[in-house]
FITOR-384301 format. One line per field, with one value per residue: residue number from 0; residue in one letter; x, y, z of N, C-alpha, C, CB in turn. Coordinates in Angstrom, 1 decimal. Glycine has a CB too. Example, Ala and Ser with C-alpha at 12.3 -4.5 7.8 and 13.67 -1.06 7.14 Angstrom:
residues 2
resi = 0 / 1;
resn = A / S;
npx = 13.2 / 12.8;
npy = -5.7 / -2.2;
npz = 7.8 / 7.1;
capx = 12.3 / 13.7;
capy = -4.5 / -1.1;
capz = 7.8 / 7.1;
cpx = 13.2 / 12.9;
cpy = -3.3 / 0.0;
cpz = 7.8 / 7.9;
cbpx = 11.3 / 14.1;
cbpy = -4.5 / -0.6;
cbpz = 9.0 / 5.7;
END
This chain:
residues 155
resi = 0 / 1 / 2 / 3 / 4 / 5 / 6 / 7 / 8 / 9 / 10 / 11 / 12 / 13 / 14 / 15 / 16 / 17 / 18 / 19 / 20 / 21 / 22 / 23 / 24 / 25 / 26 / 27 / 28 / 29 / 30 / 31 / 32 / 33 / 34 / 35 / 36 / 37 / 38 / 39 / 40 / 41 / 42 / 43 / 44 / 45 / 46 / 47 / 48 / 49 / 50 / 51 / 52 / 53 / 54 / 55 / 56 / 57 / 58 / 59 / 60 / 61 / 62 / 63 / 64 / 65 / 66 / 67 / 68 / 69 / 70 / 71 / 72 / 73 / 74 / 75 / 76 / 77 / 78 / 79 / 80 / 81 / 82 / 83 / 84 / 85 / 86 / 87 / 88 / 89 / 90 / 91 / 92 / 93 / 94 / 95 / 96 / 97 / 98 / 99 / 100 / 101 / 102 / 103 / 104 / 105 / 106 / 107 / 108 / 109 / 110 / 111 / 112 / 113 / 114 / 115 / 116 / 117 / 118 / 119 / 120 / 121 / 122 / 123 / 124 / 125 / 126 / 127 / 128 / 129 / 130 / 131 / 132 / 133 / 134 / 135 / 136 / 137 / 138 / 139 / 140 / 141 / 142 / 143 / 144 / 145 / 146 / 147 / 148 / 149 / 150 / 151 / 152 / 153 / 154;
resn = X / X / X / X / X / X / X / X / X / X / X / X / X / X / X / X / X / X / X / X / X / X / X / X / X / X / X / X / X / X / X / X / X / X / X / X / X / X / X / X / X / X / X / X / X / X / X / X / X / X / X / X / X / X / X / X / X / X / X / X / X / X / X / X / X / X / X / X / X / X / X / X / X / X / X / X / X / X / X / X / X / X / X / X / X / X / X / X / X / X / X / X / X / X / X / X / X / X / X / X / X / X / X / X / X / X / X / X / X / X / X / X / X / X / X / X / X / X / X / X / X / X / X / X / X / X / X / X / X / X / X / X / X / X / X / X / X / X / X / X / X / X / X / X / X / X / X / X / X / X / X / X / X / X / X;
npx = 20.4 / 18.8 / 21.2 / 22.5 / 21.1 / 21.0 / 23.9 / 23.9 / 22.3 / 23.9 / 26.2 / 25.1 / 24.4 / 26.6 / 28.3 / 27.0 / 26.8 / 29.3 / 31.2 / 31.5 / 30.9 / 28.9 / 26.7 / 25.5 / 23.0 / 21.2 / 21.6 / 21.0 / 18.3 / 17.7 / 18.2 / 16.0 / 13.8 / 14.4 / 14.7 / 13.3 / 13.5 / 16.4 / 17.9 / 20.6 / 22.5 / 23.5 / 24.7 / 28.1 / 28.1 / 27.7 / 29.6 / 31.9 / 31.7 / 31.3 / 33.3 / 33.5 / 32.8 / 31.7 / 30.1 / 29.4 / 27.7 / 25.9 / 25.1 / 23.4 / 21.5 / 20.5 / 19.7 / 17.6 / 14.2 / 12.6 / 14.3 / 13.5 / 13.8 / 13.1 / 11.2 / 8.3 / 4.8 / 2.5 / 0.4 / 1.6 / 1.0 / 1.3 / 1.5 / 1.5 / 3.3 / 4.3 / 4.2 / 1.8 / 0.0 / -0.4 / -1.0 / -4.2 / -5.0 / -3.8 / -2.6 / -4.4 / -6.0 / -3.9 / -3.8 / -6.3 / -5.8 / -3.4 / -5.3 / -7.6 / -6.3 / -4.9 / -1.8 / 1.3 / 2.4 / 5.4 / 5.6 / 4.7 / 2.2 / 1.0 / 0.1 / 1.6 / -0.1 / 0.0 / 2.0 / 2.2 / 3.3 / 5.6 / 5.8 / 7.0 / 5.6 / 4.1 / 3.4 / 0.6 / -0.3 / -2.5 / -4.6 / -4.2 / -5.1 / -2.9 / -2.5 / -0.3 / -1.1 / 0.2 / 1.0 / -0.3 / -1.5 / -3.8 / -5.9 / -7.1 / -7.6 / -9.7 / -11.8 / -13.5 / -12.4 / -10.2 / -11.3 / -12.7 / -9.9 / -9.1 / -11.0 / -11.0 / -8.1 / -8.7 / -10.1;
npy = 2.9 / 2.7 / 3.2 / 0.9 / -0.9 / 0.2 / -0.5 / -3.5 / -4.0 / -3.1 / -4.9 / -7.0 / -6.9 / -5.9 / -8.2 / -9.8 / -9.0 / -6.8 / -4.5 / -2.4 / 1.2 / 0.7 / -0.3 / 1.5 / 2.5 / 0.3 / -0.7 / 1.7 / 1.3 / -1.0 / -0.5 / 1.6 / 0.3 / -2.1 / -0.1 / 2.1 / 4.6 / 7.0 / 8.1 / 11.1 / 10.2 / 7.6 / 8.3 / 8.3 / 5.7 / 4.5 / 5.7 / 4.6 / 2.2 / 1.2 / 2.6 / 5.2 / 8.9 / 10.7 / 12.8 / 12.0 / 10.2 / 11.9 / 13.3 / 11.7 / 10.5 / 12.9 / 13.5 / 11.5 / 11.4 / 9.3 / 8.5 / 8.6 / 11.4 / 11.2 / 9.8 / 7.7 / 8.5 / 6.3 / 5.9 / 6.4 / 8.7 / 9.6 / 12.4 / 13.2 / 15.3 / 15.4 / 17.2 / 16.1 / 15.6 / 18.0 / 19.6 / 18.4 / 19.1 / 19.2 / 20.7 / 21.8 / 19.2 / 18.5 / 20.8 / 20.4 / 18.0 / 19.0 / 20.2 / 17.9 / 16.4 / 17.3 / 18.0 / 19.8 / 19.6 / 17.4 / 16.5 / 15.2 / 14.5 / 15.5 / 13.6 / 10.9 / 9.6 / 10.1 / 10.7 / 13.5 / 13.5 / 14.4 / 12.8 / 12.1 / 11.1 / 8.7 / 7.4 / 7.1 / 9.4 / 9.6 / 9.6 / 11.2 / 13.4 / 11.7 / 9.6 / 7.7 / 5.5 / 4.8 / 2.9 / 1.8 / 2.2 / 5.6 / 6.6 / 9.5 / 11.0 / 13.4 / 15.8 / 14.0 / 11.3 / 11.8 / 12.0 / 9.9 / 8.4 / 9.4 / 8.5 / 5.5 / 5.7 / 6.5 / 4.6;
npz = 11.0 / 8.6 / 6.8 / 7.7 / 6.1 / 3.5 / 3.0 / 3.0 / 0.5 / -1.1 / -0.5 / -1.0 / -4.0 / -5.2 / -4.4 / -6.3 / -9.0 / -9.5 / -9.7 / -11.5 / -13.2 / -14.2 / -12.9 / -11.8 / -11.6 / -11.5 / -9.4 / -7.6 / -8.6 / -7.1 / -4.3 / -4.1 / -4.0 / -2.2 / 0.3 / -0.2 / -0.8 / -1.9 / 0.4 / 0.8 / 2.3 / 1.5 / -0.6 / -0.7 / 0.1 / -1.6 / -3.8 / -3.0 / -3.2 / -5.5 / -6.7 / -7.5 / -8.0 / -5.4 / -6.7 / -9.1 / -8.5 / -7.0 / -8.9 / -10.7 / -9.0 / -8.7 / -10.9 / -12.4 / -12.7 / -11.8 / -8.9 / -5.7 / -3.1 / -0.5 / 1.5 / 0.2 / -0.1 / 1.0 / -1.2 / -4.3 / -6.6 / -10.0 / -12.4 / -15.9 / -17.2 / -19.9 / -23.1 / -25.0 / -22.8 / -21.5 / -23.2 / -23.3 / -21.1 / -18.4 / -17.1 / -15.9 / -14.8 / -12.5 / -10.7 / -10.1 / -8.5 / -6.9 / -5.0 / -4.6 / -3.5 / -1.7 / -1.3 / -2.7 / -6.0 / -6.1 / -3.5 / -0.6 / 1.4 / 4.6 / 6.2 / 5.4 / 3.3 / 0.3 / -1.7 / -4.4 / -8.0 / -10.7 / -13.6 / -17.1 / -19.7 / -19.8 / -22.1 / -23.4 / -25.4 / -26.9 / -25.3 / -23.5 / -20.9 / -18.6 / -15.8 / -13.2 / -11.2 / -8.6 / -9.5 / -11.5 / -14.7 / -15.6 / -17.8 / -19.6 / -17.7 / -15.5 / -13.4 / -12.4 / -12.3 / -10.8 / -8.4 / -7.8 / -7.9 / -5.2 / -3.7 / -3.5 / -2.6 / -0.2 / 1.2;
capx = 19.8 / 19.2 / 23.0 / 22.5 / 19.9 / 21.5 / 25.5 / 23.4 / 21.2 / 25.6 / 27.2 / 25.0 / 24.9 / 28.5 / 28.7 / 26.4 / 26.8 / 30.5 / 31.9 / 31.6 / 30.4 / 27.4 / 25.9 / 25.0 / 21.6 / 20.7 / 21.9 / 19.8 / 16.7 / 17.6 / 18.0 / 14.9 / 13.2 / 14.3 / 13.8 / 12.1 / 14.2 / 17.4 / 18.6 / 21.5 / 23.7 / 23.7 / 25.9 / 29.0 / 28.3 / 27.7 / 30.5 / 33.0 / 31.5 / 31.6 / 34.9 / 33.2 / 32.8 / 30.4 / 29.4 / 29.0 / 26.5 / 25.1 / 24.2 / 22.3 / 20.0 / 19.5 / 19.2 / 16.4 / 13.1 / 12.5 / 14.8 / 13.3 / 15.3 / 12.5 / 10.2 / 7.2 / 3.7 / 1.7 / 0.4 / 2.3 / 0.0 / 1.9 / 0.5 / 2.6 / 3.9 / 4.2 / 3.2 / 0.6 / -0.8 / -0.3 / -2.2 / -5.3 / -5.6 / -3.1 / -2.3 / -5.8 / -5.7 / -2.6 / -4.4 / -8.0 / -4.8 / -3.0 / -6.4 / -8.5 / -5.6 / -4.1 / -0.5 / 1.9 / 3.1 / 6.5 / 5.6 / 4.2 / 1.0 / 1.7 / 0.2 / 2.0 / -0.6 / -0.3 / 2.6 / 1.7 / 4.9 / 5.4 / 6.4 / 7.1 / 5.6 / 3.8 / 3.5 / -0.6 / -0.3 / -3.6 / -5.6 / -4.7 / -4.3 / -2.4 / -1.9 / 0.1 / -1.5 / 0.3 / 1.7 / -1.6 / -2.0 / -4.9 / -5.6 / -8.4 / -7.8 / -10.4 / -11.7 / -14.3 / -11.4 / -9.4 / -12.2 / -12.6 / -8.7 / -8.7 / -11.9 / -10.2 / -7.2 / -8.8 / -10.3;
capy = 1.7 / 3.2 / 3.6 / -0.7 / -1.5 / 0.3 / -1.2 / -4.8 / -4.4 / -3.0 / -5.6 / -8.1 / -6.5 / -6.3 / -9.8 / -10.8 / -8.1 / -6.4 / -3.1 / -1.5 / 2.4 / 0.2 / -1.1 / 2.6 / 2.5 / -0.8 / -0.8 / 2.7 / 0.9 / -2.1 / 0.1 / 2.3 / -1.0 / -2.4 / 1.1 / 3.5 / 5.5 / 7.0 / 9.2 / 11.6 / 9.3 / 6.4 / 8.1 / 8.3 / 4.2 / 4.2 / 6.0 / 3.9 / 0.5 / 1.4 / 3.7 / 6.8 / 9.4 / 11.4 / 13.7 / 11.3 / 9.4 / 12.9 / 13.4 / 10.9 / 10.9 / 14.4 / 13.7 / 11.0 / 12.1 / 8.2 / 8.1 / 9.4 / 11.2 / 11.2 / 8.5 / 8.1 / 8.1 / 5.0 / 5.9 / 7.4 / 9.4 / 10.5 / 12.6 / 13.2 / 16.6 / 15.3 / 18.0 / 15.8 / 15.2 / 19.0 / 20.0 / 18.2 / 19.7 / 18.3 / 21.2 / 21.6 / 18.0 / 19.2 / 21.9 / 19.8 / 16.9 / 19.5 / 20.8 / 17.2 / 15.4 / 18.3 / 18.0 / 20.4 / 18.1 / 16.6 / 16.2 / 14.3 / 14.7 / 15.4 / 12.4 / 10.1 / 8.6 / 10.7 / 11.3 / 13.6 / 13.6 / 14.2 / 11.9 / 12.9 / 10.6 / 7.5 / 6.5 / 7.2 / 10.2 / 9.9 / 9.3 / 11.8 / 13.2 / 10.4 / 9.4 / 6.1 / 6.0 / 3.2 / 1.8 / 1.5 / 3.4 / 5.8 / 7.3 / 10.3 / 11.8 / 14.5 / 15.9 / 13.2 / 10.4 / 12.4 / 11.9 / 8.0 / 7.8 / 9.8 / 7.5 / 4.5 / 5.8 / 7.0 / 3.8;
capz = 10.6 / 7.4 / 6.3 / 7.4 / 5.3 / 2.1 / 3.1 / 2.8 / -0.4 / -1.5 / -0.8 / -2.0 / -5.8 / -5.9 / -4.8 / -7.5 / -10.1 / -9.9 / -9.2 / -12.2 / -13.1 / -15.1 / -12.0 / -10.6 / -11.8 / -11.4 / -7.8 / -7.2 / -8.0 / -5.7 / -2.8 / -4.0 / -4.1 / -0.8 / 1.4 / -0.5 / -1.4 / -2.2 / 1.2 / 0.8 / 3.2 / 0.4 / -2.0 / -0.1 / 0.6 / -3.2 / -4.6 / -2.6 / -3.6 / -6.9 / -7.5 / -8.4 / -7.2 / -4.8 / -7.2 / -10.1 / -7.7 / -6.8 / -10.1 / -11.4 / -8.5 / -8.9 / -12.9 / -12.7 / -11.6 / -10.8 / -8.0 / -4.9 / -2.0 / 0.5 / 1.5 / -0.6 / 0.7 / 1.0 / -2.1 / -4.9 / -7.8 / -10.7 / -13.5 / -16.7 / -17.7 / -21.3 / -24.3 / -25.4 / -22.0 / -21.6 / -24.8 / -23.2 / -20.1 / -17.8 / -16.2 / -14.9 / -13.8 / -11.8 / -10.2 / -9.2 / -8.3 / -5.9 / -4.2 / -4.0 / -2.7 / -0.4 / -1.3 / -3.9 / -6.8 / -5.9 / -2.2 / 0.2 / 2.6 / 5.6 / 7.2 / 4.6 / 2.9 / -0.6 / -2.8 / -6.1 / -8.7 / -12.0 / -14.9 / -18.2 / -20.2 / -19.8 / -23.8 / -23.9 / -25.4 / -27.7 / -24.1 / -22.0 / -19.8 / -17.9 / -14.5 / -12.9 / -9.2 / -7.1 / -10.6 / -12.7 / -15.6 / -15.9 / -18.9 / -19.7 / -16.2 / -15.1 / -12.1 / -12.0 / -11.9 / -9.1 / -7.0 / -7.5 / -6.7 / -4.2 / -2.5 / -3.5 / -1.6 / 1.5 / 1.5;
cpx = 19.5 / 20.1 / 23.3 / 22.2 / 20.7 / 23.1 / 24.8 / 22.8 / 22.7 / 25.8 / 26.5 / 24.8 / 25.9 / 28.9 / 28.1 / 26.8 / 28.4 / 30.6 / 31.9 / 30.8 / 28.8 / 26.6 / 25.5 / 23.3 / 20.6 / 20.8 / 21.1 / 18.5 / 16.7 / 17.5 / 16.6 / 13.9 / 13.1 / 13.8 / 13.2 / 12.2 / 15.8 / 18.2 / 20.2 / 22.5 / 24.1 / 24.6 / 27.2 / 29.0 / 28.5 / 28.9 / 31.6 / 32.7 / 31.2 / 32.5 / 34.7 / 33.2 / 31.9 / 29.4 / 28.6 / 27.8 / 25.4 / 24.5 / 23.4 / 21.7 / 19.3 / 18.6 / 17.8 / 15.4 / 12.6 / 12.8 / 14.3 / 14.1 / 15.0 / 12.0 / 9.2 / 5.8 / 3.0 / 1.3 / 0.4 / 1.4 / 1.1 / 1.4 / 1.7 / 2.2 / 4.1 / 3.6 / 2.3 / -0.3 / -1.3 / -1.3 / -3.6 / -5.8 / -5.2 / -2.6 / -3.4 / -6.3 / -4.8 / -3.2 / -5.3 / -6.6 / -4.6 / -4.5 / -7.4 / -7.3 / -4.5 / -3.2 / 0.1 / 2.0 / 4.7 / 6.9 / 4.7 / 3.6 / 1.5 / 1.4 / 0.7 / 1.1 / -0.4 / 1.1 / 2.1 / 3.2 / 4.6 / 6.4 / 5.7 / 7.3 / 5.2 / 3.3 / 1.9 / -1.0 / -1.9 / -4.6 / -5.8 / -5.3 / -4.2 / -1.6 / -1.3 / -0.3 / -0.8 / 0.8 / 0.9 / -1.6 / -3.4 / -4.8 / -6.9 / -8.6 / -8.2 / -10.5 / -12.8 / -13.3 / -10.8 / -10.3 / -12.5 / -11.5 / -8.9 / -9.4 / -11.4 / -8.7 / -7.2 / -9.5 / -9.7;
cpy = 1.7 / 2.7 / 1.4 / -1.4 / -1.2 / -0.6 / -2.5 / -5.3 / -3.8 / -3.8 / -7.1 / -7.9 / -6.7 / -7.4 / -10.2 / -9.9 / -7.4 / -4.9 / -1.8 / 0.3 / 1.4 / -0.4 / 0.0 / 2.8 / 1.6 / -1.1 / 0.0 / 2.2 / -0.1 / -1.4 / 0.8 / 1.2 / -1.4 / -1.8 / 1.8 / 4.5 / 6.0 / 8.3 / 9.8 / 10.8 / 8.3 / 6.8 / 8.5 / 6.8 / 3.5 / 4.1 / 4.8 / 2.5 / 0.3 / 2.1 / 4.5 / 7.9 / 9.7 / 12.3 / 12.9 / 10.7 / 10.5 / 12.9 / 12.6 / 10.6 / 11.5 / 13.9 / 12.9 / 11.5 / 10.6 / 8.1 / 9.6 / 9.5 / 11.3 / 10.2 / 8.8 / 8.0 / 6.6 / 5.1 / 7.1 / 7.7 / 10.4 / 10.8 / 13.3 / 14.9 / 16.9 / 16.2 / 17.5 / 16.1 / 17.5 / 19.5 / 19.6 / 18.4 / 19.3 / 19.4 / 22.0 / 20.3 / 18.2 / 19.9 / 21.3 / 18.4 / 17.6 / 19.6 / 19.4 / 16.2 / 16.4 / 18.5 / 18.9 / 19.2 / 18.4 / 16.8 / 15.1 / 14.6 / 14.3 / 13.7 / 11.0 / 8.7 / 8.8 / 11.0 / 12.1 / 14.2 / 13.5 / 13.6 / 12.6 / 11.8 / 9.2 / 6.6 / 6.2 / 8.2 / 10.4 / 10.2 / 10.3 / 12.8 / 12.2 / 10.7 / 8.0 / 6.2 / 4.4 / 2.1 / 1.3 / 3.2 / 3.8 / 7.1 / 8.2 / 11.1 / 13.5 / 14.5 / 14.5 / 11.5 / 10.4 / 12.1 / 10.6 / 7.5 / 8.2 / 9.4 / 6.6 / 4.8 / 6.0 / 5.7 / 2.5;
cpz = 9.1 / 6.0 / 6.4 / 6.7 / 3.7 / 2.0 / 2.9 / 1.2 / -1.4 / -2.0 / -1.5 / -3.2 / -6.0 / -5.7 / -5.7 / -9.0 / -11.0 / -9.7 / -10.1 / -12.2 / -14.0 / -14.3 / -11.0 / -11.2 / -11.5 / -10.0 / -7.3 / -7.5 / -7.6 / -4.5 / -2.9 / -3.8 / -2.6 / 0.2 / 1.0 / -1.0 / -1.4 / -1.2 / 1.0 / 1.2 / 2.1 / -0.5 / -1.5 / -0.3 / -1.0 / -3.9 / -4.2 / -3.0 / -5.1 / -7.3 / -8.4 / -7.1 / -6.4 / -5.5 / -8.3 / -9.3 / -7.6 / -7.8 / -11.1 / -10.4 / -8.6 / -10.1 / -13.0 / -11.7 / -11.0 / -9.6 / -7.0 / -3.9 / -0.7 / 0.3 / 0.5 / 0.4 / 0.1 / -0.2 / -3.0 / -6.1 / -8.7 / -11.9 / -14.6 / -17.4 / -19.3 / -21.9 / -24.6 / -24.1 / -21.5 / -22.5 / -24.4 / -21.7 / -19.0 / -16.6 / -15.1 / -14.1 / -12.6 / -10.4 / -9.2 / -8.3 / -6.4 / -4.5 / -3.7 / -3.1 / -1.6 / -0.3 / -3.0 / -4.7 / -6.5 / -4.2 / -1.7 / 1.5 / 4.1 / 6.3 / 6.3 / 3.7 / 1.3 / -0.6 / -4.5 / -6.5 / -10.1 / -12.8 / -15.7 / -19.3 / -20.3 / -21.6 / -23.7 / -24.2 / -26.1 / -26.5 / -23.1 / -21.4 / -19.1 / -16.6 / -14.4 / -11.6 / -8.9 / -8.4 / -11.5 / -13.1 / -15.8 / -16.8 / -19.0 / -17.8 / -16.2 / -13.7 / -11.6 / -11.4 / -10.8 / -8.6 / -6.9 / -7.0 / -5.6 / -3.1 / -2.4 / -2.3 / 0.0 / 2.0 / 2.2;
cbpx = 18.4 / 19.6 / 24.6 / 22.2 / 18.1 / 21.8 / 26.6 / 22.2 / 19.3 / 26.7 / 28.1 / 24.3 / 24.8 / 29.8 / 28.7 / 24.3 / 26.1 / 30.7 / 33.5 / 31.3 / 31.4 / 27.6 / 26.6 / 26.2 / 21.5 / 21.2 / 23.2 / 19.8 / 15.6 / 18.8 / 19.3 / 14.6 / 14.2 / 15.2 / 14.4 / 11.4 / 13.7 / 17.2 / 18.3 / 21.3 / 23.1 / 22.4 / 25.6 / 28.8 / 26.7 / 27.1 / 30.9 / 33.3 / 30.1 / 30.8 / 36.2 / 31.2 / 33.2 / 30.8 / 30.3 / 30.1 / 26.8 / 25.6 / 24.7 / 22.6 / 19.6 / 20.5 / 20.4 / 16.5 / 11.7 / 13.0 / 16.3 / 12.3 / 16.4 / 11.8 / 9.5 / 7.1 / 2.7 / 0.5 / -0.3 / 3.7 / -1.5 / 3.0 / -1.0 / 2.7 / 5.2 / 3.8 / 3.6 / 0.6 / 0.1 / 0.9 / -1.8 / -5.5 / -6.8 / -1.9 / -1.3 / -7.1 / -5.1 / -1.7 / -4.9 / -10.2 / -3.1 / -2.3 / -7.4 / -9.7 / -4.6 / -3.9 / -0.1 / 3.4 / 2.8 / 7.6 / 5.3 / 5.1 / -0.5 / 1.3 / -1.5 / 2.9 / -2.0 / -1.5 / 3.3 / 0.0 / 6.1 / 5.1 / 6.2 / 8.5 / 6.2 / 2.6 / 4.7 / -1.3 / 0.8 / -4.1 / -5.3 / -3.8 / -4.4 / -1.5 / -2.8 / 1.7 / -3.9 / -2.3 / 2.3 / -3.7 / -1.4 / -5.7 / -5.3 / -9.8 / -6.1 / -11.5 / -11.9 / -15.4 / -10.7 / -9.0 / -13.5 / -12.6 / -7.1 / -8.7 / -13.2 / -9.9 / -6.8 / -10.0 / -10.7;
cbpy = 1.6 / 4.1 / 5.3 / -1.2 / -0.6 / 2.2 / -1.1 / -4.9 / -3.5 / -2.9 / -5.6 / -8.9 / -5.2 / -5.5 / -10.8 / -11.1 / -6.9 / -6.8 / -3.4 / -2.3 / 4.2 / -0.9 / -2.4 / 4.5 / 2.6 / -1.7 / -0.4 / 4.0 / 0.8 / -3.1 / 1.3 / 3.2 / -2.1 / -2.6 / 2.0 / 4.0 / 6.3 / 7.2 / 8.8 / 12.6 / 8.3 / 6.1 / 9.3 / 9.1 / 3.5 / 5.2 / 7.6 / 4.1 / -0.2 / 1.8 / 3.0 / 6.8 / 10.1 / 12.1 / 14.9 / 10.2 / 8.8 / 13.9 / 13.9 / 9.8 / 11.1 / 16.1 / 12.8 / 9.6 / 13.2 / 7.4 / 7.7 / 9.3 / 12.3 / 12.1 / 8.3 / 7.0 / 9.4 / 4.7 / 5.4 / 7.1 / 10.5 / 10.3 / 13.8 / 11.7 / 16.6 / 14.3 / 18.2 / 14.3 / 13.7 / 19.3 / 19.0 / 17.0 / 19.7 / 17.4 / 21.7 / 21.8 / 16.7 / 20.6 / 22.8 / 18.6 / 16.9 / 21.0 / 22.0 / 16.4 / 14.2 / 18.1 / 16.2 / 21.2 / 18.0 / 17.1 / 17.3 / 13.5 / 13.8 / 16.6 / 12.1 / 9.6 / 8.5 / 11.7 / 10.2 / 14.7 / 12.3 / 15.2 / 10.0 / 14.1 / 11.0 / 7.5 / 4.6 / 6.9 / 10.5 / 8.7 / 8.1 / 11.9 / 13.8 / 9.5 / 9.5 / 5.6 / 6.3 / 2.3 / 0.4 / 0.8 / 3.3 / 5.8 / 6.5 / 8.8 / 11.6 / 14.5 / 17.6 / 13.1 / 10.4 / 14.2 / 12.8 / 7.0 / 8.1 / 10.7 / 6.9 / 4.2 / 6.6 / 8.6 / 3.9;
cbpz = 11.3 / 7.8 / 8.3 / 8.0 / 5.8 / 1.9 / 4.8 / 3.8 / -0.3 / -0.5 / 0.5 / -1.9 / -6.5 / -5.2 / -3.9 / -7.4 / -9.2 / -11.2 / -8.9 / -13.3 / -13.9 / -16.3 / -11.3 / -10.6 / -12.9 / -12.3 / -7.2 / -7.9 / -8.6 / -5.5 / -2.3 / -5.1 / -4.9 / -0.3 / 2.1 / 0.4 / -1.1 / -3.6 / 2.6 / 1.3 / 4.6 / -0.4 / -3.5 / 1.2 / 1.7 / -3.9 / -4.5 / -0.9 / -2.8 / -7.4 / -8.2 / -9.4 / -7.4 / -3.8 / -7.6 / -10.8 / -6.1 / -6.5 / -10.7 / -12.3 / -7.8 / -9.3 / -14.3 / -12.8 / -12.5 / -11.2 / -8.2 / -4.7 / -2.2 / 0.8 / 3.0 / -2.0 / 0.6 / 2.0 / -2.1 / -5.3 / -7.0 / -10.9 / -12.9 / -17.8 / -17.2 / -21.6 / -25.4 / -26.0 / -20.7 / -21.8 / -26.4 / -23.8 / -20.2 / -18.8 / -16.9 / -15.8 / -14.5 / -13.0 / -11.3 / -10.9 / -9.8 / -6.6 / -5.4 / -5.1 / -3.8 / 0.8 / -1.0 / -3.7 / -8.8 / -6.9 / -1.6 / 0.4 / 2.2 / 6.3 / 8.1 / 5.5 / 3.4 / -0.7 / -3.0 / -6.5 / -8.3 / -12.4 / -15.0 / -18.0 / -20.2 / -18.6 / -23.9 / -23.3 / -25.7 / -28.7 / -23.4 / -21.5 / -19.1 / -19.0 / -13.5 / -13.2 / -8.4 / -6.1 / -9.9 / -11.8 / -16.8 / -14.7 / -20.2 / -20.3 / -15.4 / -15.6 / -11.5 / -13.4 / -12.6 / -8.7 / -6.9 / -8.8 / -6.9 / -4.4 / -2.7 / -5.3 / -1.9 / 1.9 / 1.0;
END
């Protein structure tokens, strides 16, 4: 069903778009878009609807940390890795992150409510440490914050 859903969200880029190797990025976040993500099966359906290869596809999923290759959880929390955000204590956010929300970073809780992932970089470097929860940027992230998303989420 899957492998149906990606062959659809295909073939209608390449009917609007075109075939080229310049529409493998832009196609990977229409399908991440449509399902959620980017499962292994897809780049086989890829390479051939674009006339690349399998490996070329392989590797720029692997390469971006955007594209995910599992589902996400209901809600995704990412906290940035960035040297600045680093320098102000980001990897103790990390830490109270892992422990109040129950999940490693670059997984997903078991009962699918919680994604935590890291981005490298949200461009607030004076502020941070910086999170993006659910697509909102939050800047100045402590453990007092973690525990407002993490009500707001359970809520």
């Amino acid at each position: 069903m899957l492998a149906d859903a990606a062959n659809q969200v295909i073939e209608d880029w390449v009917s609007r778009h075109g075939r080229g190797r310049e529409q493998l990025l832009p196609l990977l976040h229409a399908i991440q878009n449509a399902i959620g993500y980017i499962d292994d099966g897809f780049v086989p359906l890829l390479a051939c609807a674009l006339n690349l290869s399998r490996a070329d596809v392989h590797g720029v999923v692997t390469f971006y940390h955007d594209y995910r290759r599992r589902p996400a959880g209901k809600h995704v929390v990412k906290l940035c890795r960035a040297e600045s955000c680093q320098a102000r204590g980001g990897a103790e956010v990390e830490a109270a992150a892992t422990r109040i929300f129950g999940v490693p970073m670059g997984e997903t809780r078991r009962d699918g409510q919680v994604s935590l992932a890291p981005v490298y970089c949200l461009g607030l470097c004076a502020i941070g440490p910086n999170a993006l929860v659910d697509g909102r940027p939050i800047a100045g992230v402590n453990g007092a914050a973690l525990d407002r998303i993490a009500a707001e989420i359970a809520a």
